[in-house]
N, C-alpha and C positions, 0 to 999 in steps of 0.2 A: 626321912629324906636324906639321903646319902650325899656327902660332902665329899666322896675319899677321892674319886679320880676330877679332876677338875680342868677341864679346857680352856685355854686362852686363844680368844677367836682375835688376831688381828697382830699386825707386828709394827706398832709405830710407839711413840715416848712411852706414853698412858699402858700399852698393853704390858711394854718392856717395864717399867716401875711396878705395875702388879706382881708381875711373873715373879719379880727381886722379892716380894712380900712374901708370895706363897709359895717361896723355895723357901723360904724361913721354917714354914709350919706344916710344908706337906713332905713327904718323902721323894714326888712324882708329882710332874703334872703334864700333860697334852697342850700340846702350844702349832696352832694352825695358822701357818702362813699360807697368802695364794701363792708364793713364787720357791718353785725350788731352787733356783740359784741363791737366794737370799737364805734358805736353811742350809746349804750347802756351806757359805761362807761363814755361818753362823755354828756350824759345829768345827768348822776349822779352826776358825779366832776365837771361841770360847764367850763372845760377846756378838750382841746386834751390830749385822754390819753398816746400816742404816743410820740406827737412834741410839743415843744413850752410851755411846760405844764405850765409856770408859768403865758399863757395869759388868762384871765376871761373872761367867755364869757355870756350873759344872752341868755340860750340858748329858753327861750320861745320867742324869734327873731328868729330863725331857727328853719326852716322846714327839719329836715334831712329824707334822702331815703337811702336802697342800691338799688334800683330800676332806672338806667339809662335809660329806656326809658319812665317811668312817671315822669322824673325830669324833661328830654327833651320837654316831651309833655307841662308838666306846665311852663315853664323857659320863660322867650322872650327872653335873654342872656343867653349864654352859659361859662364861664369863664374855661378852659382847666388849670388845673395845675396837670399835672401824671409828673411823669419821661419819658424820651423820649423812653428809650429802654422799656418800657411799654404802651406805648402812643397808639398801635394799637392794643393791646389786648384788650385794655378795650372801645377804642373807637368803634372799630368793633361790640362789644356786641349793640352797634345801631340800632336797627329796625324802628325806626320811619324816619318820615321826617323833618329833622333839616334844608332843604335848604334854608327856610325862616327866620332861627332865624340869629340872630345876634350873633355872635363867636370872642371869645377873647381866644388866645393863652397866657400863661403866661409860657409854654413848655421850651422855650431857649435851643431848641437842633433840632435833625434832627428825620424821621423816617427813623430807619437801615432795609436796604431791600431793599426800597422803594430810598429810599437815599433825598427822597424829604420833603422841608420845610414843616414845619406845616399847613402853609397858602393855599401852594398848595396842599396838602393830604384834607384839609377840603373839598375843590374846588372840585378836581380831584373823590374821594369818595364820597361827599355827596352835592354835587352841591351848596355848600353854595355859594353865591354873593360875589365874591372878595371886592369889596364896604364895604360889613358888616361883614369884619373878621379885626379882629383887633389884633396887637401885644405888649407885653408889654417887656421892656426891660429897660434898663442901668445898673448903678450900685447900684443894691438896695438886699444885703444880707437879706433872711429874717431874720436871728436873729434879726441883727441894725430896720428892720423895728419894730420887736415884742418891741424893747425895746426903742420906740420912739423915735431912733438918727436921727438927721437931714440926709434925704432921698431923694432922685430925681431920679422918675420913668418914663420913658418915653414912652407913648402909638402911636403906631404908625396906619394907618389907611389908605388908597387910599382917604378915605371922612375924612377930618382932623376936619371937625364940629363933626362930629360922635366920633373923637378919641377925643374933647376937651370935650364931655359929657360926657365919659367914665370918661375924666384923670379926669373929679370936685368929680367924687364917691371916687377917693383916697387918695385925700387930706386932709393933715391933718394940727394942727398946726407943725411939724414936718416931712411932707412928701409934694413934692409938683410937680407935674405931668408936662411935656412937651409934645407938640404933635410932631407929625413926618408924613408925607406922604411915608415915603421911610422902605414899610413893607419888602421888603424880605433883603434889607439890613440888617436891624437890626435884622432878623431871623439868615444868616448867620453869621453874629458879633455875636452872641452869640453862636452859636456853636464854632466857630475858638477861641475866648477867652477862654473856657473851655483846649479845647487842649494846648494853649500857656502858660496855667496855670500850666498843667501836665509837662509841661518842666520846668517853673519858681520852680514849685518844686523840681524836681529833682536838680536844681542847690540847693537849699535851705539843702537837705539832704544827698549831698555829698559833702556841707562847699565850695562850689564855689565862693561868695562873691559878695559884693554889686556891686562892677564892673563889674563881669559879667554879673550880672543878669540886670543890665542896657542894657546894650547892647543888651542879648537875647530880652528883652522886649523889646527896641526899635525898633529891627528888625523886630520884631515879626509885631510891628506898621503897618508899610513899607506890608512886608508880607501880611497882611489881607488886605490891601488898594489896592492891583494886585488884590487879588481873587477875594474882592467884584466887584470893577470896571471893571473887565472883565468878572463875571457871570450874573451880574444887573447893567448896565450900567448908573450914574443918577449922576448932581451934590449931592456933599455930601461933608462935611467937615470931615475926618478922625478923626482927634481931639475933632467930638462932646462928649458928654457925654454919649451916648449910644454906638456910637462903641470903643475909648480911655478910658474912664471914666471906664466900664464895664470889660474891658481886666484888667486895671491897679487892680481897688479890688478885683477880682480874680485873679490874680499871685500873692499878696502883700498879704491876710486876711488869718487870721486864721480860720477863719470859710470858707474859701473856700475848697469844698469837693475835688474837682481837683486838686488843691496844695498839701494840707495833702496826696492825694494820692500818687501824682508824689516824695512827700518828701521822703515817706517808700522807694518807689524803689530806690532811691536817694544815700539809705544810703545801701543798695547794697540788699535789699529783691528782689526776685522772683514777676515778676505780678502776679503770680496767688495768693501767699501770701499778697500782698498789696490790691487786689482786696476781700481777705478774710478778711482781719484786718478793710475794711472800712463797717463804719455802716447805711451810706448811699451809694446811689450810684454815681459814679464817671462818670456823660456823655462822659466826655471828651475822656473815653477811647473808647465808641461806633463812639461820633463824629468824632475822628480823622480817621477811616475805611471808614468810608461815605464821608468824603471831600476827603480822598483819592483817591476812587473810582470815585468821581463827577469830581477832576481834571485829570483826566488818559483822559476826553475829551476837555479839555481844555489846559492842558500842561504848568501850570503856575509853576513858579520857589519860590519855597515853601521848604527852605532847614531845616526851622524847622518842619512844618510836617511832612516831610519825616523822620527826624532823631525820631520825638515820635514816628511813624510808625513803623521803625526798630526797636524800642526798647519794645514796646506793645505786636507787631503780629510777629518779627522774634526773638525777645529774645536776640538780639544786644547789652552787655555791654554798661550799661543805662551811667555808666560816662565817656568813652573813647568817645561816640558816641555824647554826647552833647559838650564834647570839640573840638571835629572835626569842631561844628560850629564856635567855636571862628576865623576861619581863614577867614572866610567870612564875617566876621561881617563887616558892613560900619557904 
């Protein structure tokens, strides 16, 4: 399974901090934007004109396209980094056959609609080989990654030799890769951390306090450990670093988009103003619709979902309705 030429599907923080990784370790790599004026500016200034702008890139290493099906055609590796609630507009533009390529998810959310993981949308749509779809996940902010803070990414895979080839292209002196067999787990942990982030925020910006937000977050633990264990059933250590590690710096960072969100509402803003005030997008708030919808077959007991739920899609006073969880709290 050939690793050598390696596309990068998507041009925002997350796609720009990979790319910085695997100029480290590849000679070349394919980097697919929709907008030519944005590759335009980007071979000019030698950096994203967008995101991340202070990362240098030598961009006669990259081969940029907005042409997604001559990226595909040329790629062996496919590297997915859209936002989720876009993830199938742009992937759909697909005409070609990618069943034989090797695909890597760096998504960290769900497709809304579909309600289904990324792993399985590749599968299910484009016949990729479960074997050679690969997930990347823990807790790795791209900001921290752009500004070479000590990082730990973890690549998950069904073929764990496949995901240890992967995780060596993103290692850095400052970044250093785990494997994992347990792909949809870690697909789910990252959407359900998004959502429990939008809560840590809300505690955050209506002055709730460290005690609380302990507690919301440890439940929250608890919580995601029913869902996954009952949707994908597999030994797994809750506490690893892809599914604990990944919740905790997103409810705690300031550069987490879903915190800052949940914060505005917090402090008593309207969603639809908080959802206008942010400058990127907030998954968490698509996510939390989609695990809602996914447990209504399941029936698991999820009383902070349900209260971001209430407070997103029924417009539920976002502080009376997070303190109602304090009473459940263990």
């Amino acid at each position: 399974m050939s690793l050598n030429n390696i596309a990068v599907m998507g041009g925002g923080s997350w796609a720009t901090a990979l790319a910085k990784l695997l100029l480290r370790n590849c000679p070349s790599i394919t980097w697919y934007m929709r907008r030519d004026d944005r590759i335009d500016d980007f071979k000019r200034l030698g950096h994203n004109p967008a995101y991340l702008t202070d990362v240098e890139f030598d961009v006669s290493r990259i081969n940029f396209s907005s042409d997604i099906n001559q990226v595909c055609t040329r790629a062996d590796a496919l590297l997915m980094v859209m936002p989720s609630p876009y993830f199938k507009t742009h992937i759909n533009k697909i005409s070609v056959d990618i069943s034989g390529k090797t695909v890597i998810s760096a998504v960290k959310g769900i497709v809304p609609g579909d309600n289904m993981i990324i792993s399985d949308y590749l599968t299910h749509r484009f016949g990729v080989d479960p074997a050679r779809v690969l997930v990347i996940g823990g807790p790795c902010h791209a900001e921290e990654v752009a500004l070479d803070r000590p990082s730990f990414l973890t690549v998950g895979c069904h073929d764990v030799d496949l995901a240890a080839a992967f995780g060596s292209l993103l290692t850095s002196p400052s970044t250093r890769s785990i494997t994992s067999s347990d792909v949809e787990g870690i697909e789910y942990a990252a959407v359900l951390k998004n959502v429990y982030s939008i809560a840590a925020g809300i505690v955050h910006g209506m002055k709730g306090g460290d005690n609380f937000l302990a507690m919301l977050v440890s439940n929250a633990v608890q919580e995601m450990d029913r869902f996954i264990d009952e949707v994908c059933p597999r030994p797994r250590n809750i506490c690893d670093s892809v599914y604990l590690g990944d919740l905790l710096v997103t409810a705690y960072s300031r550069f987490s988009r879903n915190h800052n969100f949940g914060s505005i509402i917090g402090k008593g803003y309207s969603v639809s103003t908080a959802r206008m005030e942010m400058e990127q997008t907030a998954e968490g708030y698509y996510g939390t619709k989609c695990i809602k919808e996914i447990n209504k077959k399941y029936g698991i007991e999820m009383p902070i979902l349900d209260a971001v739920y209430d407070i997103l899609y029924h417009h539920v006073n976002a502080e009376r309705r997070i303190r109602s969880l304090g009473r459940g709290f263990i």
